[in-house]
Each structure stands twice: as C-alpha cells, then as structure tokens.
N, C-alpha and C positions, 0 to 999 in steps of 0.2 A: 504493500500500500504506500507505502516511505516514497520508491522511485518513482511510482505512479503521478502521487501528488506532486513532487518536484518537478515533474514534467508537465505540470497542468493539464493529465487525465484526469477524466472526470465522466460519472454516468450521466450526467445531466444534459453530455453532448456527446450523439455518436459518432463523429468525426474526429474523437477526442476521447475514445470508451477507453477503461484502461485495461491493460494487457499482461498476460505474462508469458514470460518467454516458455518455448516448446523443452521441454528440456530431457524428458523419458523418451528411451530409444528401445526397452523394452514391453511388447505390447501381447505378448503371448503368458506370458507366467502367471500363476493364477496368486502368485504374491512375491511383490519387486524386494529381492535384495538392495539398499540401501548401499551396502558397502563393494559393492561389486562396481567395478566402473561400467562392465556393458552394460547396465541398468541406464548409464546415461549417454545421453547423443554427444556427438564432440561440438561441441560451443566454439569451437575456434573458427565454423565455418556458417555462414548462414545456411539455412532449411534448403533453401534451391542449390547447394551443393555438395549435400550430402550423397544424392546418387550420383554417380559421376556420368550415369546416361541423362540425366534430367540436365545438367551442368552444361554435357555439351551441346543439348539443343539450344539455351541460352545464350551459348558464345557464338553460335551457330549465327543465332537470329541477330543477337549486337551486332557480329561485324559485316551481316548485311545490309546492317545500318548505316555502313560506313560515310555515304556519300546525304545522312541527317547532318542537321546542325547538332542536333543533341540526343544522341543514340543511348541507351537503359540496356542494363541487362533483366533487371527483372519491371514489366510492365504494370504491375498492380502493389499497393503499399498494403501491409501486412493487415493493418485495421482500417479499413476501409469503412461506412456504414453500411452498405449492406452485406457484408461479413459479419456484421455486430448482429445487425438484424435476425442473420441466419440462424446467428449460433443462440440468441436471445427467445427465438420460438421454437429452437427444437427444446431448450432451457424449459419455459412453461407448454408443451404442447397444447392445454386448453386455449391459449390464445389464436393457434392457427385457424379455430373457425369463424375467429371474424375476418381473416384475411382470405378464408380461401372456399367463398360463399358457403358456409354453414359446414363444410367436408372436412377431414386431416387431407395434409397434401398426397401426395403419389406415393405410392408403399417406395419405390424405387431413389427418390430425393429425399426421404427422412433418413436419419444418421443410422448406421447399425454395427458401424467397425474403425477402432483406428489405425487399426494394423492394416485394414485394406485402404 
C-alpha cells in the first residue's frame, strides 16, 4: 500500500488503480514453498520477457518500427482501465449482470486458470 500511495495510486481513479507487481512463477503446487526461489519469477526482467518466444515477437514488431518516430516494445501499459475493469468484475461477478444485459458473460472470457 506504502508504494502504491507514493505513487499516487488510488481506487478512486482507474487510470490510476493501484497495483502489485506479478511476482509467483509457481502456479501448479497445491501449496507454494516460500523458501524455494522457483516459487518466484525473476524480477530482473519485465512479464513480456520472461518467455523468450513472446520477447522475440516484440523485438520483432519494435524494429519494424524502425522507420516510426517513436517505436514501443510493448504497446499497452500494465494498468490500463479496462484491465482494472476486467479484473474488478471477475472480482464481484454479481456485478457483471448489469453490464452484460441481465447474463454472466461467455463461459469462454470469464477467468478459470493462471497457469494457462
């Protein structure tokens, strides 16, 4: 909550929701050893280069950017609002029936794995 607030996140604005970093690389074990390091993802890389197939479609895409004025490796910012949004109605699902005329959305886009 500490970095959160220093950073002027805040729930009051989802452009602004606060965050925390991804940090579990274990998503199989039905109980995370703590003291084990492969419990954790390596912090020393952002999320998009952790596969090193996902990495080079990225570098891929940047240096087709070449002839941009101002070429991204990764195109969307991590908290986005409707990112907040997403993960804020799977959070209460009773709220998805005001969104999505009186139904839960499509068996297929509701959340069901983080390992997949």
């Amino acid at each position: 909550p500490l970095l959160n607030s220093a950073a002027g996140r805040t729930v009051q604005d989802l452009s602004r929701y606060p965050v925390f970093p991804w940090v579990i690389a274990d998503y199989t074990s039905s109980k995370l050893d703590l003291t084990k390091r492969e419990t954790f993802r390596d912090l020393t890389k952002p999320i998009g280069a952790l596969n090193e197939k996902r990495l080079e479609y990225f570098r891929q895409r940047y240096e087709s950017m070449a002839d941009m004025e101002d070429p991204f490796l990764y195109g969307t910012h991590y908290s986005a609002a409707g990112y907040v949004l997403y993960y804020l109605v799977r959070s209460m699902p009773e709220h998805m029936l005001c969104l999505q005329n009186g139904k839960f959305d499509a068996p297929d886009r509701m959340f069901h794995s983080v390992h997949q």
